[in-house]
Jmol script that loads the backbone (N, CA, C; Angstrom):
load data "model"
ATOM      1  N   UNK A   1       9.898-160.883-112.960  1.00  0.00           N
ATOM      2  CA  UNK A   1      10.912-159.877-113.113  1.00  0.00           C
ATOM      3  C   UNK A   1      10.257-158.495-113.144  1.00  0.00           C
ATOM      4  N   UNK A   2      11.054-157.605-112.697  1.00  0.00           N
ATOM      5  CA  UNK A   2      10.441-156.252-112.662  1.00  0.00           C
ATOM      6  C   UNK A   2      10.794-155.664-113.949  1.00  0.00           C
ATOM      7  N   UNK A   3       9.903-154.879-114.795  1.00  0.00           N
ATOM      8  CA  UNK A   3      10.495-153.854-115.529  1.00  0.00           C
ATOM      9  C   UNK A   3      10.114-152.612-115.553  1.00  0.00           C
ATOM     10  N   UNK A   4      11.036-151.670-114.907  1.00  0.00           N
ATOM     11  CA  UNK A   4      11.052-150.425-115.180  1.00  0.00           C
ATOM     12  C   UNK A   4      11.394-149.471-116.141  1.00  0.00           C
ATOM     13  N   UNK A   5      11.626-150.281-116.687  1.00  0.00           N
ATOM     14  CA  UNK A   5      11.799-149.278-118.428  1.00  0.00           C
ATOM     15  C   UNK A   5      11.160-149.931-119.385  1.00  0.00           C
ATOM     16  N   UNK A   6       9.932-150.709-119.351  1.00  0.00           N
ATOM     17  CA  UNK A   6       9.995-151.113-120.900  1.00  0.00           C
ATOM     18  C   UNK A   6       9.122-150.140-121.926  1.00  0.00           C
ATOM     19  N   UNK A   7       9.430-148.735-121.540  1.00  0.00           N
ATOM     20  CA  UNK A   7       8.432-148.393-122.560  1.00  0.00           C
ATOM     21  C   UNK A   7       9.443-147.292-123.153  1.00  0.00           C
ATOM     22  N   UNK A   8      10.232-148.073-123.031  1.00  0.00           N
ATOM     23  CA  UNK A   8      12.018-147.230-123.408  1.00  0.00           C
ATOM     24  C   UNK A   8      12.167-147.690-124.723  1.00  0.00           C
ATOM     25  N   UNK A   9      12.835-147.409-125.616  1.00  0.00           N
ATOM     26  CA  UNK A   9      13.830-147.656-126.823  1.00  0.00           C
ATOM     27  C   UNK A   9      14.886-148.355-126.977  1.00  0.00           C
ATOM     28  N   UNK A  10      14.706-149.928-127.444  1.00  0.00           N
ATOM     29  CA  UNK A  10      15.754-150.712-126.688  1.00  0.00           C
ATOM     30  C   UNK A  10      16.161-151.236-127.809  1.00  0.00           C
ATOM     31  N   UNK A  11      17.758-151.576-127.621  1.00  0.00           N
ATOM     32  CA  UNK A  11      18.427-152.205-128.955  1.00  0.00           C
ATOM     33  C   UNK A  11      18.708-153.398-128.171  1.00  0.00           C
ATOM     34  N   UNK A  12      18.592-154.549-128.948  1.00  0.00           N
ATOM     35  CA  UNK A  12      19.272-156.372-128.701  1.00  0.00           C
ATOM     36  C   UNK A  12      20.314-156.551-129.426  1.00  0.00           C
ATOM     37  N   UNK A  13      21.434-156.344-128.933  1.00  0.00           N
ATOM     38  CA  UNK A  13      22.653-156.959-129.456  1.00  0.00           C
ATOM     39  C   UNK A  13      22.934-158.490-129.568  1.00  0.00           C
ATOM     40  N   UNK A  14      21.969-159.378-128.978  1.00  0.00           N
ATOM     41  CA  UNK A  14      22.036-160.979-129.226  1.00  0.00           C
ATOM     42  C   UNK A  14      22.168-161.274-130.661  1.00  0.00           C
ATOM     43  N   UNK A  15      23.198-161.936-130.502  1.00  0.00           N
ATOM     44  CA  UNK A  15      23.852-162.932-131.652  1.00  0.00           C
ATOM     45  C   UNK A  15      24.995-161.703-132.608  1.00  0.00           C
ATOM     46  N   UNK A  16      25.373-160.353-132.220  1.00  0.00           N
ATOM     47  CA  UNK A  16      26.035-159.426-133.194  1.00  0.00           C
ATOM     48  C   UNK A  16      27.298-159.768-132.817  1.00  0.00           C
ATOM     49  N   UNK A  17      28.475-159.241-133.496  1.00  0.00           N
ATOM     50  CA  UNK A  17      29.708-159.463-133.347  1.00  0.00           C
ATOM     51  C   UNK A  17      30.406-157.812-132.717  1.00  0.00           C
ATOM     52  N   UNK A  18      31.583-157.405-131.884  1.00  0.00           N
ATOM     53  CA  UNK A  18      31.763-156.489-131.360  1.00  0.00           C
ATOM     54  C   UNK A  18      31.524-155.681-132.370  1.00  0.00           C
ATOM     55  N   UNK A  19      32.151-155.279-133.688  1.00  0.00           N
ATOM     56  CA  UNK A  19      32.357-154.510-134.587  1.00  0.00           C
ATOM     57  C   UNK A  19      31.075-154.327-135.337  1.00  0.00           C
ATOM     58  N   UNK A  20      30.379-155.185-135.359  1.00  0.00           N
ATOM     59  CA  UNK A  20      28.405-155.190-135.935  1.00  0.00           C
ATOM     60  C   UNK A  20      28.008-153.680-134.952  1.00  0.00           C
ATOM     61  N   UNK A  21      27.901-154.490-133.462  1.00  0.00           N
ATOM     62  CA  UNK A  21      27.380-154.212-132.439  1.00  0.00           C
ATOM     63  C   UNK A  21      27.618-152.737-132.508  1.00  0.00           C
ATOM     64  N   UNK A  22      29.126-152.312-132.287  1.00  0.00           N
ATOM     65  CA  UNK A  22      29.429-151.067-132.407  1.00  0.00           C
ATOM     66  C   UNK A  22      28.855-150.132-133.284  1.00  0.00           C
ATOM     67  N   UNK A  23      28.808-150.605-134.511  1.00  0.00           N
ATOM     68  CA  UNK A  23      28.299-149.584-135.239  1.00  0.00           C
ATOM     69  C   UNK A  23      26.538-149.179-134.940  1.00  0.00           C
ATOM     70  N   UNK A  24      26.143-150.506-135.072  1.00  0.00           N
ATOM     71  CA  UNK A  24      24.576-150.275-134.591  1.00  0.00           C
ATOM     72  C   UNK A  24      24.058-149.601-132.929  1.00  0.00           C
ATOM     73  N   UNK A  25      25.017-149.481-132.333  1.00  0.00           N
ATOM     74  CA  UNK A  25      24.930-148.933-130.923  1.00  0.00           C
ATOM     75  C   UNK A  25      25.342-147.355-131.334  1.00  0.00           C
ATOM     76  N   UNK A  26      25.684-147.182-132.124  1.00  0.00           N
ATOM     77  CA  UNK A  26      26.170-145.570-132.288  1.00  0.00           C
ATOM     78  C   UNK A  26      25.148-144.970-133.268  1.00  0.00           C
ATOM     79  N   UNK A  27      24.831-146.075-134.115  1.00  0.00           N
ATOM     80  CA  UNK A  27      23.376-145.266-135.506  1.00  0.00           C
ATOM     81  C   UNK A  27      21.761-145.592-134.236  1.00  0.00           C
ATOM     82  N   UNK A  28      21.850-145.940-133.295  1.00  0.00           N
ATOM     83  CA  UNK A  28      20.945-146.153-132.405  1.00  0.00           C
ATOM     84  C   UNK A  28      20.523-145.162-131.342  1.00  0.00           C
ATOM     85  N   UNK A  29      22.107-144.372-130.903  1.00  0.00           N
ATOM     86  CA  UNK A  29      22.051-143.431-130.655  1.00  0.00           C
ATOM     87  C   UNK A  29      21.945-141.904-131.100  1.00  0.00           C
ATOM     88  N   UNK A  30      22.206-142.338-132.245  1.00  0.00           N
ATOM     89  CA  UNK A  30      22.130-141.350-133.079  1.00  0.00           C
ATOM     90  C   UNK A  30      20.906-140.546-133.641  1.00  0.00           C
ATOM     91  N   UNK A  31      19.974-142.183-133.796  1.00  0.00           N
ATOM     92  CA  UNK A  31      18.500-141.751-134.252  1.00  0.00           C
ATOM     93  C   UNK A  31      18.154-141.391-133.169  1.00  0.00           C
ATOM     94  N   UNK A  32      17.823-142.242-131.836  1.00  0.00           N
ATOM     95  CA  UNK A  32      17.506-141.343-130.854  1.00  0.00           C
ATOM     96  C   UNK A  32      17.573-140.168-130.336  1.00  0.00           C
ATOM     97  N   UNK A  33      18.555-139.360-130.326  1.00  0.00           N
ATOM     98  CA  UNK A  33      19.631-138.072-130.331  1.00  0.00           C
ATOM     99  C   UNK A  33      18.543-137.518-131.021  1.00  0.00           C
ATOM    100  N   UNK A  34      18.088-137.717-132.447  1.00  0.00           N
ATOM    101  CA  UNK A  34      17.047-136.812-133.542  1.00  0.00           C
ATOM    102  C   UNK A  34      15.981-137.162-132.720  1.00  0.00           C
ATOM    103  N   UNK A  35      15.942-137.973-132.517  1.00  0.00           N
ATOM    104  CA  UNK A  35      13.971-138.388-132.009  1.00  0.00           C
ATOM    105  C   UNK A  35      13.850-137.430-130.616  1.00  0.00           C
ATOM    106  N   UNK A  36      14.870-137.052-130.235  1.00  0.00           N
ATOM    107  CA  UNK A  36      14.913-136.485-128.761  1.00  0.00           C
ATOM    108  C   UNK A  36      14.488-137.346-127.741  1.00  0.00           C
ATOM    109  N   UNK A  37      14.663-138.659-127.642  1.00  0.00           N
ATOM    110  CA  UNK A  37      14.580-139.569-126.689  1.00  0.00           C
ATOM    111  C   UNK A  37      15.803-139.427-126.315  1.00  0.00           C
ATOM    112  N   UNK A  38      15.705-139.027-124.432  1.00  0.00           N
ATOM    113  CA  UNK A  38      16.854-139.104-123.624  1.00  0.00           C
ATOM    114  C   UNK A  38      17.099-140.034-122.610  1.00  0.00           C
ATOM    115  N   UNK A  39      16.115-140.946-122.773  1.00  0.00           N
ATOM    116  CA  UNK A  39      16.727-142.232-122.356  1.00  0.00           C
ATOM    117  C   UNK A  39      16.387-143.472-122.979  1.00  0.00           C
ATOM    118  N   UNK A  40      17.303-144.862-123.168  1.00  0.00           N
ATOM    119  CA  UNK A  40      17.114-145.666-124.021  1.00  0.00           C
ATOM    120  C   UNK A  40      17.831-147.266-123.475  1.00  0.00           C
ATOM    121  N   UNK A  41      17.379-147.703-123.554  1.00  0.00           N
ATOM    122  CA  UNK A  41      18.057-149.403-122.984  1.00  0.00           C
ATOM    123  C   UNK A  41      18.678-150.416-124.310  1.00  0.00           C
ATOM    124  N   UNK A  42      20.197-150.810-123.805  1.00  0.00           N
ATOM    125  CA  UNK A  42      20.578-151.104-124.604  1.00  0.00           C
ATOM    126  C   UNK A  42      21.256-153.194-123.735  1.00  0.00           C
ATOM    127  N   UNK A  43      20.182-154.199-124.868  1.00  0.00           N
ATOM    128  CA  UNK A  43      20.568-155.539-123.789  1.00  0.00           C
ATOM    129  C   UNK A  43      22.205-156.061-124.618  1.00  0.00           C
ATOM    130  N   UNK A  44      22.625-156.393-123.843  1.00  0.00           N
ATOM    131  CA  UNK A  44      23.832-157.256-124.087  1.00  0.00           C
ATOM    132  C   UNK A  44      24.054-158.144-123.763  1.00  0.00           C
ATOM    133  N   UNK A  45      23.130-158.776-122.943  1.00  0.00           N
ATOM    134  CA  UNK A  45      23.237-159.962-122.387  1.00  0.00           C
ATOM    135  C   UNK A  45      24.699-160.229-121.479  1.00  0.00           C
ATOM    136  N   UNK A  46      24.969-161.403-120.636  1.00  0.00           N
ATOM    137  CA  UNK A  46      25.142-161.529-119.548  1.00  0.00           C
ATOM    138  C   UNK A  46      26.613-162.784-120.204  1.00  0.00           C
ATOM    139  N   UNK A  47      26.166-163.601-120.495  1.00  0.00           N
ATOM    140  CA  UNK A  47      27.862-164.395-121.054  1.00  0.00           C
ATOM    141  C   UNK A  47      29.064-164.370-120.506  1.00  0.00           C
ATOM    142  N   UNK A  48      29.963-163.666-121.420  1.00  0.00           N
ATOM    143  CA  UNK A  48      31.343-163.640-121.445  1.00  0.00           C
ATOM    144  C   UNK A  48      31.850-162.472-120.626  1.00  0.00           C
ATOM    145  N   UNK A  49      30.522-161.413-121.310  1.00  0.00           N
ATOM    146  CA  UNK A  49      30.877-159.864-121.159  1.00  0.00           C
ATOM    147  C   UNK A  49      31.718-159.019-122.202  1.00  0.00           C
ATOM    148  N   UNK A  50      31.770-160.186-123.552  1.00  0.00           N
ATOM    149  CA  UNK A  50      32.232-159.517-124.885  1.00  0.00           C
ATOM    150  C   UNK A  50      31.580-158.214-125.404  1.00  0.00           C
ATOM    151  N   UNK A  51      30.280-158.467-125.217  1.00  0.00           N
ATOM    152  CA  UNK A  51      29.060-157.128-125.863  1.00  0.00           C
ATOM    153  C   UNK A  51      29.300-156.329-124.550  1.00  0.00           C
ATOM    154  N   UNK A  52      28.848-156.520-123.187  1.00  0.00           N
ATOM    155  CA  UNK A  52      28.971-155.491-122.257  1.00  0.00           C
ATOM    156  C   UNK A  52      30.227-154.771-122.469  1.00  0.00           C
ATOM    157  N   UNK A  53      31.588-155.493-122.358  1.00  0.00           N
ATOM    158  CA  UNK A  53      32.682-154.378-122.867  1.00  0.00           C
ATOM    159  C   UNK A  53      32.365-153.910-123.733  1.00  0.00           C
ATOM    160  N   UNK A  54      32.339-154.086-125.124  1.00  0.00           N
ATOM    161  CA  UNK A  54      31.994-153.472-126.327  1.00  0.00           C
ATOM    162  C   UNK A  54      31.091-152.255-126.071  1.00  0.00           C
ATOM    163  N   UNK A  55      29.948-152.541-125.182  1.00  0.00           N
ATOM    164  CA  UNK A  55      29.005-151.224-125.349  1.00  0.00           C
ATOM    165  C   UNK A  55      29.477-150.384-124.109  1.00  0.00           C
ATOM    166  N   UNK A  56      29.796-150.713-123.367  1.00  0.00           N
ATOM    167  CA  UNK A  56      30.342-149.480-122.265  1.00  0.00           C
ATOM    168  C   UNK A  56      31.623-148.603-123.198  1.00  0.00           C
ATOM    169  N   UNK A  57      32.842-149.381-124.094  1.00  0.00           N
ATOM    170  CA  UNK A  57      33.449-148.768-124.470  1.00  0.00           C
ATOM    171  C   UNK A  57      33.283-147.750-125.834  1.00  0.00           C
ATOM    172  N   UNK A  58      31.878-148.209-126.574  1.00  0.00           N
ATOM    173  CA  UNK A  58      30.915-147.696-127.526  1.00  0.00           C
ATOM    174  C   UNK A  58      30.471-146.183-126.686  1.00  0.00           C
ATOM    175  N   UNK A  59      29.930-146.566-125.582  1.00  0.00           N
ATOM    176  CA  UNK A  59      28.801-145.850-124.657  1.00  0.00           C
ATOM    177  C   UNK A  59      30.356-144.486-124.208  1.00  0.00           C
ATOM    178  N   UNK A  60      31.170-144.660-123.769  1.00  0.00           N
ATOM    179  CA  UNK A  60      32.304-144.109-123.265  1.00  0.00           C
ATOM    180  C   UNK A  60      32.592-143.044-124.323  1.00  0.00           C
ATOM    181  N   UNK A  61      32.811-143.005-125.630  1.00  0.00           N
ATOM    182  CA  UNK A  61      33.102-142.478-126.184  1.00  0.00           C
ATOM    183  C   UNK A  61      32.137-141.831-127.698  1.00  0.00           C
ATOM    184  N   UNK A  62      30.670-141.557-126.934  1.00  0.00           N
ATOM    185  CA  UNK A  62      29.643-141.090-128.045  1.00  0.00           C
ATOM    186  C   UNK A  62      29.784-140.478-127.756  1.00  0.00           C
ATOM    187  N   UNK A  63      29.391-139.155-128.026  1.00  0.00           N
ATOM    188  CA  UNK A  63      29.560-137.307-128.191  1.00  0.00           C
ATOM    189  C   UNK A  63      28.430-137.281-127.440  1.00  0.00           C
ATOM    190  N   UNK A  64      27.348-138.133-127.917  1.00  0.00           N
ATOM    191  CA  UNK A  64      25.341-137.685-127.342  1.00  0.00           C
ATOM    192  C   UNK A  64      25.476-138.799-125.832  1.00  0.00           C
ATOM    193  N   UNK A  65      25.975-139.571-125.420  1.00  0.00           N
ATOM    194  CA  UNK A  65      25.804-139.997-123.962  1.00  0.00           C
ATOM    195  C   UNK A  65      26.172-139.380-123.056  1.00  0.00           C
ATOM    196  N   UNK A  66      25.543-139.347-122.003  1.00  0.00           N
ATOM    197  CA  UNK A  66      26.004-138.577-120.775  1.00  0.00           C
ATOM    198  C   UNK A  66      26.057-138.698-119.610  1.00  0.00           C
ATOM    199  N   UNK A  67      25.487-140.240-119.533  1.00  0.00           N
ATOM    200  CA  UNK A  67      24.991-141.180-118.231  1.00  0.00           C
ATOM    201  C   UNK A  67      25.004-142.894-119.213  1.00  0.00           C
ATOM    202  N   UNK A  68      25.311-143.802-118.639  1.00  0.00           N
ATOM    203  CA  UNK A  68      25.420-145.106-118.404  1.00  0.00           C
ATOM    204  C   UNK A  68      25.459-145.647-117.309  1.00  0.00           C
ATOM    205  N   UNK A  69      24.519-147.147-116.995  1.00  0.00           N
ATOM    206  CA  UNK A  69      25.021-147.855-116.009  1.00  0.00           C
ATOM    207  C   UNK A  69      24.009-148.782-116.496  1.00  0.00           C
ATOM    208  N   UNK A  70      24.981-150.293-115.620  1.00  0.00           N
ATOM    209  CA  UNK A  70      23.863-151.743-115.356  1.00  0.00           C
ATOM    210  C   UNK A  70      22.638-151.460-115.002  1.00  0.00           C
ATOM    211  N   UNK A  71      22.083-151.640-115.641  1.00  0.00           N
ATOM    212  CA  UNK A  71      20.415-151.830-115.023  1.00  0.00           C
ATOM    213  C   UNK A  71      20.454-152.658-113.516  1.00  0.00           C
ATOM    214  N   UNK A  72      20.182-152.234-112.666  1.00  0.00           N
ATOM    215  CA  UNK A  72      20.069-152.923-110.881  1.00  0.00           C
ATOM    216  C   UNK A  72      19.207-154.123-111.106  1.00  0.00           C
ATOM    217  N   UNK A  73      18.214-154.680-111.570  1.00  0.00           N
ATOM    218  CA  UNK A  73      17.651-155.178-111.849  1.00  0.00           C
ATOM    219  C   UNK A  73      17.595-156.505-113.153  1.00  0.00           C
ATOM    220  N   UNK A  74      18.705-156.392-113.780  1.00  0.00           N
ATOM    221  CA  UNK A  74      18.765-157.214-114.904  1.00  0.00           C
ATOM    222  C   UNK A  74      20.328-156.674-115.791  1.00  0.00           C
ATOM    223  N   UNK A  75      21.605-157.416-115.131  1.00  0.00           N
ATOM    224  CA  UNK A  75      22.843-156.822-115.304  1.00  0.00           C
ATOM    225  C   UNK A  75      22.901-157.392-117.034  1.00  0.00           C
ATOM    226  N   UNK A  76      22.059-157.942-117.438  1.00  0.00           N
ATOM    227  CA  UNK A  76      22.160-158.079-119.231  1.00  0.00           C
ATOM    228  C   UNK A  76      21.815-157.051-119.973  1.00  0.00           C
ATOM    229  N   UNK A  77      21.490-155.518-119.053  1.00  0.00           N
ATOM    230  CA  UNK A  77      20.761-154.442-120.266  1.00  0.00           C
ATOM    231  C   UNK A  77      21.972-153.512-119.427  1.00  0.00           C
ATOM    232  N   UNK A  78      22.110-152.425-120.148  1.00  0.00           N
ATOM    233  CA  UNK A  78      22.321-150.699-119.943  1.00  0.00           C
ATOM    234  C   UNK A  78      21.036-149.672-120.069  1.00  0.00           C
ATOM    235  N   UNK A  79      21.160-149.241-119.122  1.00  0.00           N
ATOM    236  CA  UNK A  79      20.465-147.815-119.294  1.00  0.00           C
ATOM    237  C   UNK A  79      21.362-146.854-119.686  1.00  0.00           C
ATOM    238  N   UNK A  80      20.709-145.605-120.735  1.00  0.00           N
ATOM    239  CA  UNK A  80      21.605-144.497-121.468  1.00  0.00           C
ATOM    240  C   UNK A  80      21.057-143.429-121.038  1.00  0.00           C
ATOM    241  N   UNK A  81      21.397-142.654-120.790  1.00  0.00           N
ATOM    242  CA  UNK A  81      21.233-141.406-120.731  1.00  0.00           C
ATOM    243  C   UNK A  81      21.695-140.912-122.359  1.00  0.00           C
ATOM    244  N   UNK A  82      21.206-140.266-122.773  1.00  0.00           N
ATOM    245  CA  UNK A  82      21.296-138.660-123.830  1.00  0.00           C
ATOM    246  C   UNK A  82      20.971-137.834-123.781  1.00  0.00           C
ATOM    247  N   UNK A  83      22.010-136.926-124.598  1.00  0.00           N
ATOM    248  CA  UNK A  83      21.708-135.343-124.817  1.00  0.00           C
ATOM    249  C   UNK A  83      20.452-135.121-125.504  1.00  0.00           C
TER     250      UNK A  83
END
end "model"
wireframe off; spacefill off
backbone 0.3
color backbone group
């Protein structure tokens, strides 16, 4: 497998529940936001697509994101953009 980001800041949502997930996807961005890391990978793994909704609709409505999308390479992560 290729990885082009792993020297990114990455949160694992495996095994969280939407409402876990949510909150820890927003205090994730948040610290980052302080750390001034403007980009960060977030996995959700591949399943149902319970966590992928959850974090696009997390990701949709942070104040500090400004870019999202599937990773081309491995549709179980997000790449983030931040402010």
């Amino acid at each position: 497998m290729i990885t082009l980001y792993k020297n990114l800041p990455t949160l694992d949502l495996h095994g969280f529940d939407r409402d876990y997930a949510r909150i820890k996807i927003n205090e994730f961005i948040s610290d980052n936001h302080i750390m001034k890391n403007k980009k960060i990978i977030i996995i959700h793994g591949n399943g149902e697509g319970i966590l992928r909704k959850t974090c696009q609709k997390t990701l949709k409505n942070n104040k500090y994101v400004t870019e999202y999308k599937i990773n081309n390479f491995n549709s179980g992560e997000t790449i983030v953009n931040i402010k």
